[in-house]
N, C-alpha and C positions, 0 to 999 in steps of 0.2 A: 682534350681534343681527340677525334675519331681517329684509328688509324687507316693507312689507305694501303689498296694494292693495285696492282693491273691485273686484271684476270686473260688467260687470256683460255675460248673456249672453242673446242672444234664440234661443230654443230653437224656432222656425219659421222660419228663414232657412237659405239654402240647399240643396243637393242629397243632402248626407249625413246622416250618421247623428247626430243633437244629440247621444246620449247618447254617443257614441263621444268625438266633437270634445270634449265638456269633459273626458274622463276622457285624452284626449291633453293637453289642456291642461295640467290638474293632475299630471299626471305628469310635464311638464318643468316646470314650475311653481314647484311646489310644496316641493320640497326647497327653494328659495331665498327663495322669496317667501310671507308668509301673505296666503292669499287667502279675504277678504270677498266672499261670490259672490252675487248677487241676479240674478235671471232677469224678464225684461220679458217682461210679461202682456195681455190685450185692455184692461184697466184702467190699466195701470200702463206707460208708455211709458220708454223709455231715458234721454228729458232729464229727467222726473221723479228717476230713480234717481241719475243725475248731479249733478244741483242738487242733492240732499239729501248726496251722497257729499263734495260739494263743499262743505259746508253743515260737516259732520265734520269739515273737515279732512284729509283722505284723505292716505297720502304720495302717492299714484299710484293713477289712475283708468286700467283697461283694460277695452277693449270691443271684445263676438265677435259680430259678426253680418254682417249684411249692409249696402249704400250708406246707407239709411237710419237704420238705427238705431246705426251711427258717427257718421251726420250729427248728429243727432239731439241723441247723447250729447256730442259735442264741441261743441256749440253752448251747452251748461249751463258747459263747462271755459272756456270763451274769457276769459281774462281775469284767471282766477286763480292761475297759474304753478304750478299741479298738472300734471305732467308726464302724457301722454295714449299710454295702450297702447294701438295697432289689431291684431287677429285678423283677417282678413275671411273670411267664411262665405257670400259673399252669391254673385250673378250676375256681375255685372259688374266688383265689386270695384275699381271708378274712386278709389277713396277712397284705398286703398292705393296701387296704381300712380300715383296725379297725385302722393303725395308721397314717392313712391321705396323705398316699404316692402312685404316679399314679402309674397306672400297664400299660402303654403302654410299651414298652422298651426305647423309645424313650425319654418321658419325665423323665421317671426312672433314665435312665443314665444323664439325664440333671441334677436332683437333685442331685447325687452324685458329680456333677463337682462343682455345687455350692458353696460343703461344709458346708451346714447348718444341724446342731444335735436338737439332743430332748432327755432331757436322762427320759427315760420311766421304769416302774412298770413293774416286771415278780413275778413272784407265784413260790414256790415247792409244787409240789403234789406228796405226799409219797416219797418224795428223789429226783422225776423227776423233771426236772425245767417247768414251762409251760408260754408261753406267751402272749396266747390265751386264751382258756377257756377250761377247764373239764366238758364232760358231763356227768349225770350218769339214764341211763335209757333210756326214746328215745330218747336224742340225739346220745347217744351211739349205740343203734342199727338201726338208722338211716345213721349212717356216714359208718357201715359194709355193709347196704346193697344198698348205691350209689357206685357201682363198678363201676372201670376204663372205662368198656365199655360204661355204660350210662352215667360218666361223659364227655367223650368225645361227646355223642352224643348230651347230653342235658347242658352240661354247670351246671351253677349254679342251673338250673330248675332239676336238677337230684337229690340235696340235698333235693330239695320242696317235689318232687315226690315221694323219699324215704318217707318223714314225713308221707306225706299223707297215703301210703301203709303201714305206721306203725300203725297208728291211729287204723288200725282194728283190731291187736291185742292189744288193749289197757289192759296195765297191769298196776294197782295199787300198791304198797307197801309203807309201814312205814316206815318215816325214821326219824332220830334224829338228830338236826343241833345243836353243840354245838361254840358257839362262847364266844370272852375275857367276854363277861356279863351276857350272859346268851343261855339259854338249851331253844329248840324249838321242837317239838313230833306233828306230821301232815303224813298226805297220802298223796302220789303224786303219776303221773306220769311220771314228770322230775325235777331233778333238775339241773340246771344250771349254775356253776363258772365263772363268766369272769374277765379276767385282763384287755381285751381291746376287744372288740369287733366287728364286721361289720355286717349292718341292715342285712345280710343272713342267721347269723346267729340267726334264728328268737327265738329259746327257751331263748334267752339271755338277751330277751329286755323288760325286765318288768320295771328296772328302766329309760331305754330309754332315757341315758344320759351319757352312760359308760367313765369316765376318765381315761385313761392309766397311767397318773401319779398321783393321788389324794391318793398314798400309802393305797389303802383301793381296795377287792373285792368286787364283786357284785356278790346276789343269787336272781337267778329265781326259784320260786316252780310252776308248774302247776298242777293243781291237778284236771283236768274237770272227770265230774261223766259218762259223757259214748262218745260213739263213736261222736253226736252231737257234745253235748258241749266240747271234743275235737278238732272240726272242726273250732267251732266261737272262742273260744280260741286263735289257732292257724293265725287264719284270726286276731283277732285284736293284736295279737302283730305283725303280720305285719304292720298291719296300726300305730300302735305306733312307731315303728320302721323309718317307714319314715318319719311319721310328728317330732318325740322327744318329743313324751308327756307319760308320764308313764301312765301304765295300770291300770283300774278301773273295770276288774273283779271281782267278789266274789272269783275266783275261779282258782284266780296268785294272788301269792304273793311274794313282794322280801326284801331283805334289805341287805345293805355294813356293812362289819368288817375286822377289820386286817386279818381274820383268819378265818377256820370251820374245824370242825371235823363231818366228817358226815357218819352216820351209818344206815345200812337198813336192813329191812326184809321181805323178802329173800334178800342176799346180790343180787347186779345189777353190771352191767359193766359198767366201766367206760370210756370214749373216752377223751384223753388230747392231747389239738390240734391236731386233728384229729387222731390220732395214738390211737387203744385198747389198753390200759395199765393192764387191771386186772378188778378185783371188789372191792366192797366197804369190808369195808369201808375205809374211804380216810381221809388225814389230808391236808390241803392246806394252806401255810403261805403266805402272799403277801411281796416279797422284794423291798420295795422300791426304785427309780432312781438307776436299776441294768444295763440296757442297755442301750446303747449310739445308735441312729440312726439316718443315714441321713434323712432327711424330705426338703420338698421344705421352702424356704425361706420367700415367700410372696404363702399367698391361692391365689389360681388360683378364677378367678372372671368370672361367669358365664353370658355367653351373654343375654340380654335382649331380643333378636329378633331374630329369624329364619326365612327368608321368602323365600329366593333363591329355587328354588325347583318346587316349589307350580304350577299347571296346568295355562297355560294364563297369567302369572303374569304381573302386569305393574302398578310402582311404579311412583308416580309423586310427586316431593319434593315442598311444599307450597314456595312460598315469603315469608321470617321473615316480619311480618306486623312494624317490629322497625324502625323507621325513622331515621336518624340521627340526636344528638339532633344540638341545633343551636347553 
C-alpha cells in the first residue's frame, strides 16, 4: 500500500515558478506517496493547515515554501511524532541547511522517499514554539528590514546587507541572562538563541558548532564598542561560521543551557524564526527530541575535483607505473 501525506504548499514564496515547483514535486512524488495537497492562503496560514493535518492523523506532514512558513508549519508538528517533510522554496532557506537537508527540490523530495528521520530539539519562546533561533536586538531589526523586495533581489546577500545597514545605528543595552545556574548582567548589541542554526545566520555562531539535538540552547552576546569593531565582529563570526571553530573576540561571548530568561533595558524586539514576536523580555525552554524530520540517509560526499569548464582544457591520464606482480 502507498504511503500518504498532507503536503501543505505556499504558492508566494520564493523566486521560481509555484506552478512548475508543485508539478516537479508531484512527479517525484507521487508514484510513491498519495499526496493530500492544501496551499496557504492570506487567511489561512501553514500552522493552521498543520494543526488540523495533525489533528487527522496524518502518516506524514510535508511542507514547500519558504523560512517561515516551515517554521510556522513545524511548530503545529512539535510534539506529535508525525514525521516532518521540508521542500524549501524560500530565500534563505536556513531551515533547511541548520538541519542538514538539501534545498534543491529535487534532492528534497528524494529525501522524503528515503524515509530516513532525525528527531531533533525545538525551544518555546514565551508560549511560541521556535526551531530556529530568537533574535533580540540586531538580529531583530535586521530580519524587518531585509524586505521581500530585496530578498528577492539579493537572496541570502540581503540578510548580510541588512546587518551591515544596521551596524550604523548601533544601539547598546543591558541585558540580564538568567539561566538553571546562574544570573549573567553585560551590554550588548545582540543577543542571539539558537536551537539549530545555518552559517547565515551569522549573529548565532559564536559557539560555531550548533547541535540541534544536544537538548541544550546556545547564546550569542555581541557587544562590540562602536560602528568598527562592529564590522570585525561581524566579519569574524563569519569566518568562524565556515571554518567551525568558536569565536576568540573579547567582545562575543556565548554559552549553552537548558534555558534563559532574558531581560533588557530599554526592552528590544525580538525576531523567532524570523517572524517579530514582541519585546523582551523573553523566557526560552529548550524541548528536547520534539520533532521528527526527514533527513538524507547517507551525507552527500563532496567531489574532490572540478575541472570540466576550465578555458583550453586537456586532461592526459598517466600509465599506473604497477607492473604486474609475477
Amino acid at each position: 500500500m502507498k504511503r500518504s501525506a498532507c503536503l501543505i504548499f505556499n504558492p508566494v514564496a520564493g523566486q521560481g515558478d509555484s506552478e512548475q515547483d508543485l508539478a516537479k514535486i508531484q512527479e517525484i512524488l507521487e508514484p510513491e506517496i498519495d499526496l493530500d495537497i492544501h496551499f496557504t492562503t492570506e487567511e489561512i496560514g501553514a500552522d493552521e493547515l498543520a494543526r488540523a493535518a495533525v489533528e487527522r492523523g496524518v502518516e506524514a506532514i510535508i511542507v514547500s515554501g519558504g523560512d517561515g512558513t516551515l517554521s510556522s508549519a513545524a511548530a503545529a508538528v512539535v510534539g506529535s511524532d508525525i514525521p516532518f517533510g521540508i521542500i524549501s522554496r524560500g530565500t534563505a532557506n536556513a531551515f533547511a541547511t541548520a538541519l542538514g537537508i538539501p534545498d534543491t527540490i529535487e534532492a528534497a523530495c528524494e529525501t522524503i522517499l528515503q524515509g530516513g528521520t532525525r528527531i531533533v530539539d525545538t525551544a518555546d519562546c514565551n508560549g511560541y514554539p521556535m526551531v530556529l533561533l530568537a533574535g533580540i536586538g540586531f538580529e531583530a531589526e535586521t530580519v524587518e528590514k531585509a524586505d521581500r523586495e530585496a530578498k528577492n533581489r539579493f537572496g541570502v546577500l540581503a540578510y548580510i546587507i541588512a546587518g551591515f545597514q544596521q551596524l550604523r545605528q548601533l544601539q547598546s543595552f543591558d541585558v540580564e541572562i538568567e539561566t538553571e545556574d546562574k544570573v549573567i548582567k553585560t551590554s550588548a548589541a545582540a543577543v542571539t538563541v539558537a536551537n539549530a542554526a545555518p552559517p547565515t545566520s551569522v549573529l548565532a555562531q559564536g559557539p560555531a558548532g550548533i547541535i540541534a539535538d544536544d537538548g541544550l540552547l546556545d547564546l550569542t552576546i555581541v557587544a562590540p564598542v562602536n560602528k568598527a569593531a562592529a564590522i570585525a565582529a561581524t566579519f569574524h563570526l563569519f569566518q568562524t561560521a565556515s571554518t567551525g571553530e568558536a569565536v576568540e573576540r573579547s567582545d562575543i561571548g556565548y554559552l549553552r543551557a537548558k534555558q534563559f530568561k532574558i531581560t533588557t533595558d530599554p526592552p528590544q524586539k525580538v525576531v523567532v524564526d524570523g517572524e517579530l514576536l514582541g519585546k523582551t523580555p523573553v523566557d526560552i525552554k529548550c524541548l528536547p527530541a520534539s520533532l521528527k524530520v526527514f533527513v538524507p540517509l547517507t551525507e552527500e560526499v563532496s567531489p574532490l575535483e572540478k575541472l570540466e569548464g576550465l578555458p583550453n582544457l586537456n586532461i592526459e591520464m598517466k600509465e599506473t607505473g604497477d607492473k604486474p606482480s609475477e
